[in-house]
N, C-alpha and C positions, 0 to 999 in steps of 0.2 A: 514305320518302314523297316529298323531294326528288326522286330519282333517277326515282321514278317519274312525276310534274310533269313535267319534264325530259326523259324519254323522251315523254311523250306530247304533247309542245308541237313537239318537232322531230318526230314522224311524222306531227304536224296541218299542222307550214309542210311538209312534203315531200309529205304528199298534194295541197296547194292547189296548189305547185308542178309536177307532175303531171299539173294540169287537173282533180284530184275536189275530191269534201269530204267533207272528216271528219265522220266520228261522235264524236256525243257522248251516245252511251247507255253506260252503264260497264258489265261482266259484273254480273249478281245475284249478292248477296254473302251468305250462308247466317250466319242469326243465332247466334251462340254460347251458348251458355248456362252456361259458365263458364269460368275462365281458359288452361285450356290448351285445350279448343276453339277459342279465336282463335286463340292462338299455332298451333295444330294446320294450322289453316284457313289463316293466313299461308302455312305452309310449303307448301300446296297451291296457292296462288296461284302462289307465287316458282317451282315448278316449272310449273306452267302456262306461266308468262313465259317463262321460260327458253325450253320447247319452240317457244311461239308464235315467238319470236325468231328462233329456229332456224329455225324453217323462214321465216322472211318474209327472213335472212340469203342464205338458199340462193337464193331467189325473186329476190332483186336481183342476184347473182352472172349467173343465168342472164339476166336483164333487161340485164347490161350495165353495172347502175351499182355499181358499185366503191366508192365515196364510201360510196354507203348501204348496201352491206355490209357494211363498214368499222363504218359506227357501229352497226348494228345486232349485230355480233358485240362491239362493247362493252358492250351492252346486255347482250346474253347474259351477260358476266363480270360486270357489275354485280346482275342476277339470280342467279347461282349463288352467287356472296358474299352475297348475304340469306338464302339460303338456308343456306348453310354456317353463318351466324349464329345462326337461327333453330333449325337442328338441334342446336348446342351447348346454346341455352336449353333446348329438350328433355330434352337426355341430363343435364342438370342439374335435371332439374325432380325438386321443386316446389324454388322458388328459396330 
C-alpha cells in the first residue's frame, strides 16, 4: 500500500510538472465476498499495474524523458514483486 502512495504521489508532481493535473478518481474496485476473492482481485490489480507501467515506461522512452522511464520501470519491478507475493499466498492458500 506504501509503494503504491508513493507511485501515485510522484506521477501527480510529474504530471503538474508537465503543465496537467492529476486525477483523483481511483479504478472501481470489485467487492469481494470472501477471503481469497480479495487476495484473488489483489493479484489482478498488481498485473494491471504492472502492464499500465509498462506501457506509460515505454511512452516516456519515446517522449524523451529518461528520468521518468527510469522510475517508472521501478514501478514495474515494485508491481511484479506484489505480485510474485501475492501468487505465493495463493499457491499456499488457504493459509
Amino acid at each position: 500500500m506504501v509503494d503504491e502512495q508513493l507511485h501515485a504521489q510522484f506521477l501527480a508532481n510529474k504530471i503538474v510538472a508537465l503543465g496537467g493535473e492529476p486525477t483523483t478518481e481511483p479504478r472501481p474496485v470489485q467487492a469481494a465476498e470472501t477471503n481469497l476473492e480479495m487476495v484473488e482481485a489483489v493479484l489482478e490489480a498488481e498485473g494491471r499495474a504492472t502492464l499500465d507501467y509498462t506501457e506509460r515506461a515505454k511512452q516516456a522512452e519515446e517522449f524523451g524523458d529518461k528520468g521518468l522511464a527510469v522510475q517508472l520501470e521501478d514501478m514495474v519491478r515494485d508491481e511484479s514483486g506484489h505480485s510474485e507475493e501475492t501468487e505465493r499466498i495463493l499457491r499456499d492458500w488457504p493459509l
